[in-house]
N, C-alpha and C positions, 0 to 999 in steps of 0.2 A: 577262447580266453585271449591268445593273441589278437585275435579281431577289434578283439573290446578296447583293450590297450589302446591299441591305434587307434580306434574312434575317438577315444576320452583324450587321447593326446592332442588330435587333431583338434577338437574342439576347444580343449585349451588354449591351442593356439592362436585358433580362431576369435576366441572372448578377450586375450590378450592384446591382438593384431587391431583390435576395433580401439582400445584405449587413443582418446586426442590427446596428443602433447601441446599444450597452447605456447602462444611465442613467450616469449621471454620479455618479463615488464618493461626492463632498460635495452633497447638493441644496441646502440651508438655508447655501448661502454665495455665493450669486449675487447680488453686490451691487454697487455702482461705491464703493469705498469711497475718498476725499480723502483719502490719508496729512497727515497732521500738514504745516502747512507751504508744504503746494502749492497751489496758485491753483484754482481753481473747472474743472473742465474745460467743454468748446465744446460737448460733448452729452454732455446727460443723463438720457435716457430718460425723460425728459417724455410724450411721444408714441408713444413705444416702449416700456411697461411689462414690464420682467424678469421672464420667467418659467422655468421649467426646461426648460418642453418648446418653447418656440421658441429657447431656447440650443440645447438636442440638437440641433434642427433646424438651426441655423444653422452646428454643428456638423461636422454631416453634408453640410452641402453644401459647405464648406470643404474637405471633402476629398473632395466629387464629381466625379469624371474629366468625369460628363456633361455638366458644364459646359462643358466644349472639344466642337469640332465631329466630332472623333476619338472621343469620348467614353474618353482616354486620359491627360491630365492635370488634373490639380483646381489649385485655391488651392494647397494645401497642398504643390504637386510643387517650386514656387521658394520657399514660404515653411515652413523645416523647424522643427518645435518644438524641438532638441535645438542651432540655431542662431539662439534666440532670434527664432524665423518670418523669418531671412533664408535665402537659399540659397548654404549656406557651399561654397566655393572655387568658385562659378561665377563668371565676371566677366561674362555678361550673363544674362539669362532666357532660358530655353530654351523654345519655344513646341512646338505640333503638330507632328506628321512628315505631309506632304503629296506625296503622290507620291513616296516615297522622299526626301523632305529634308525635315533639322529644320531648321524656322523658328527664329532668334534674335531674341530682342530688340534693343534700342538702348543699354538702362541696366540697372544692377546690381538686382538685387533688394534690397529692406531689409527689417530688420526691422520685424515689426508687434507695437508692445506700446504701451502709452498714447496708443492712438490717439485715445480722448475727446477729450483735452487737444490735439490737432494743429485748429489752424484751416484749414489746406490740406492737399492730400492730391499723392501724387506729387513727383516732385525738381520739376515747374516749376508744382507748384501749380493742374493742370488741374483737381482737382476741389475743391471746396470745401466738402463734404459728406458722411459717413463713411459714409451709406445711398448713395449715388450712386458714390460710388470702386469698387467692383467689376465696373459696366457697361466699364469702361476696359480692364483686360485683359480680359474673357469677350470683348469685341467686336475687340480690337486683333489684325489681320491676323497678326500677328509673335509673339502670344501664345497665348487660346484659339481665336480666329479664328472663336467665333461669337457668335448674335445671340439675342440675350433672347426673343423669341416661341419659337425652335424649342427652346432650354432649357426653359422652362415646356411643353411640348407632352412635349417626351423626360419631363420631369418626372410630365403630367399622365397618363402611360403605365406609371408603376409604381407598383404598390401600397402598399410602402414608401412612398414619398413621400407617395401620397393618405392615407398615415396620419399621418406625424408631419406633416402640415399640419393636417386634423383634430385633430391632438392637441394645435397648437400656436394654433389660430386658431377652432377649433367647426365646421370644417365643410370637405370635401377639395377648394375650390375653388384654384385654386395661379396666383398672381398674381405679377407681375414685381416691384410694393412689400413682398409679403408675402414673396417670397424676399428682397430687400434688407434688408429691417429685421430677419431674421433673420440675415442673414450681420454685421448690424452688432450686434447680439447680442452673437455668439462673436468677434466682433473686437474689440471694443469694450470688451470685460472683463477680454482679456490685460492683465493691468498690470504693471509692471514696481518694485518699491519695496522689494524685501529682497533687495539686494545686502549686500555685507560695508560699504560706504560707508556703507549705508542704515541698518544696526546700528549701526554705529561713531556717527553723526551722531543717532540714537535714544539714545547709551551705555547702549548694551546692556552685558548684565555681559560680562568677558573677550572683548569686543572691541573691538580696539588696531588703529592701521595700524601697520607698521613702520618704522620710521625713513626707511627708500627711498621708501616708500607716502605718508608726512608730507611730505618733502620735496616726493617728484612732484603732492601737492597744492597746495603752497605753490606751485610754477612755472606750475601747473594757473590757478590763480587770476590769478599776474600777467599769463600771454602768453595764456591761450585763453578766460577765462569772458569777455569781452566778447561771443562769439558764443556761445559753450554755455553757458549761465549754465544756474546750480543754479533749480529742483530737475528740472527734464526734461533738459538739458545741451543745450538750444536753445534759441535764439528765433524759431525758425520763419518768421526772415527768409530772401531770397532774397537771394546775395550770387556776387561772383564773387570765386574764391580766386588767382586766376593759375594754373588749368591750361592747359598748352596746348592749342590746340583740337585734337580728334583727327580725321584724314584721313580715318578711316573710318565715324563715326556722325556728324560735323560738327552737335553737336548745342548749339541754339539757347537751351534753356535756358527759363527764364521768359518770355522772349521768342516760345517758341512757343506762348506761348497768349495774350500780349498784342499782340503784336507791334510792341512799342515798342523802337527802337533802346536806351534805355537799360537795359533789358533781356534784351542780347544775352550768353550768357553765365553767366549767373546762376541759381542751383541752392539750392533750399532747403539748410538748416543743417540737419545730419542731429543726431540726438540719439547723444550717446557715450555713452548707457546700452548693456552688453551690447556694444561696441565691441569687446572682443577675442575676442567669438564671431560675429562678420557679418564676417568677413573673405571677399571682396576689397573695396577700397575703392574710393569719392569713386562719383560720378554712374557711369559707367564702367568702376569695377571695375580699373582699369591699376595700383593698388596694392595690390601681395599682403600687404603685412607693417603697421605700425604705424610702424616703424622708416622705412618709406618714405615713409610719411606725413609725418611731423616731419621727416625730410630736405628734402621739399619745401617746407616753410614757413620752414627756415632758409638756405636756399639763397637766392639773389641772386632776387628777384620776379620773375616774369612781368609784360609791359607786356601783357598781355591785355587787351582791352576793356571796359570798365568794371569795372576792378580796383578791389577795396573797398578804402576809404580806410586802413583797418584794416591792410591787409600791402602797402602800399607798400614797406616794410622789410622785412628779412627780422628772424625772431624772433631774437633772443639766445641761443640756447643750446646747449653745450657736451656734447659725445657722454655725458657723465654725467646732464646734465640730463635728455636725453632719456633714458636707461634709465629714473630716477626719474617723468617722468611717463608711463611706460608702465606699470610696477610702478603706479603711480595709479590707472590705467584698466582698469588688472584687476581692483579692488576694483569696479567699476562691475559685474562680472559677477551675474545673478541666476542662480543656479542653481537655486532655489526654483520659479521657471519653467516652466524650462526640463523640471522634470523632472514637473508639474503635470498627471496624467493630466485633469482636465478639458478640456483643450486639445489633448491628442495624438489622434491619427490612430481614431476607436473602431473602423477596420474592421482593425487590428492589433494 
């Protein structure tokens, strides 16, 4: 029975190892480029010099199944480019199937686009470093459920890979930093900055919000940029919104990485870039629509545990208001993106 294991492994590997990663259609546009306006991002490839063949690479293992211990899902299976790299209508992460059961996650998948610019990484901020955040799920039981030596070994075992590491580093040696700082590469470069907002606030010719779109800004401004302040639509604080706690994940929040009481709770400020394609929402995914979102914040607060000072209240606003700033948060959409073959899936 062991024997067999390993054959079907191997040959997995093998049917994998053969997939080509074709170049990349723009090479001469690999750049981190600072739209007009926005603050300096947190990494900048100082240390990590952009090149084309450790993006492919980094590419390519974004959407390596062998990353999981199944050698069955990649990055790429919870984070889809067509939903701005969240995993649209899942409300948790779907991990390995083990022995006949799929493992789930705790927390909703988000999207991955400006991630330079994030100083923490994850809803409670466990990592703090955009080359280190992907050891968290490859290692998380509940996700790919394996461990970085036996990846680099699957890795060091196909010829594919001993090539584009050569092709991206001079030589086929394949290290657990040098898969990192590739996969922060092709992470690292999604950016998100030509929404219809992002025209509109450039005036661009013949682009207008609409009157609905104008208003839902104006409401946008008074009840919610306190936390999603322009120009990422976060501040990449850690706050608690008055969710109720749920029975089922009872999950701890920033608190479970610091483990300070006043940190019980408390969930980084997602950015509302791309918001009305990452649907489901908040830490937990328990909200399907947008509409349920802003019902929650105008509704009577949760006495939740360290409830931010911010919505002790509930917001002010009128089943119109809310249409209007959701017409708002559509403009946020980048479809420029989303449809950016440098970024999509190269084994499809």
């Amino acid at each position: 029975m062991i024997k067999k294991f390993i054959l079907a492994s191997l040959l997995i590997v093998s049917v994998i190892s053969c997939k080509v990663d074709p170049k990349i259609p723009v090479a001469d546009n690999l750049v981190l480029t600072v739209p007009e306006g926005w603050p300096q991002p947190h990494y900048n490839f100082e240390e990590n010099p952009i090149t084309q063949d450790r993006f492919i690479l980094g590419r390519a293992l974004f959407y390596e199944p062998m990353l999981s211990v199944t050698n069955s899902i990649s990055c790429g299976t919870c984070h889809q480019d067509f939903a701005a790299f969240a995993n649209k209508g899942h409300i948790t992460s779907h991990g390995v199937v083990v022995d006949g059961v799929e493992r789930e996650g705790t927390r909703n998948s988000p999207g991955l686009f400006n991630l330079a610019w994030h100083p923490t990484f994850m809803y409670d901020g466990g990592s703090s470093h955009i080359e280190l955040q992907p050891v968290a799920p490859i290692t998380n039981t509940l996700e790919m459920a394996e461990q970085i030596p036996s990846v680099i070994a699957k890795l060091q075992s196909s010829q594919k890979y001993r090539s584009l590491f050569k092709n991206a580093y001079g030589d086929e040696v394949i290290t657990g930093q040098r898969l990192l700082k590739s996969l922060a590469q092709f992470m690292g470069l999604i950016t998100s900055s030509n929404s219809k907002f992002d025209q509109y606030k450039r005036h661009e010719k013949n682009v207008q919000l609409t009157s609905e779109e104008e208003r839902g800004y104006g409401l946008f401004q008074a009840n919610c940029a306190s936390c999603h302040k322009e120009p990422l639509f976060s501040d990449f604080e850690f706050r608690s919104n008055g969710l109720a706690i749920s029975r089922v994940y009872k999950d701890s929040g920033r608190a479970h990485v610091t483990s300070l009481p006043e940190d019980r709770y408390k969930f980084k400020t997602p950015s509302l870039r791309n918001v009305a394609l990452t649907d489901p929402y908040m830490h937990d995914g328990r909200f399907a629509t947008l509409e349920q979102c802003l019902d929650h914040y105008t509704n009577p607060a949760k006495q939740t545990e360290n409830l931010d000072p911010l919505l002790k209240n509930p917001l002010p606003l009128t089943p119109q208001d809310k249409k209007d700033i959701i017409s708002f948060l559509h403009t946020l959409s980048d479809f420029e993106l989303i449809k950016d073959q440098r970024f999509a899936d190269p084994n499809h």
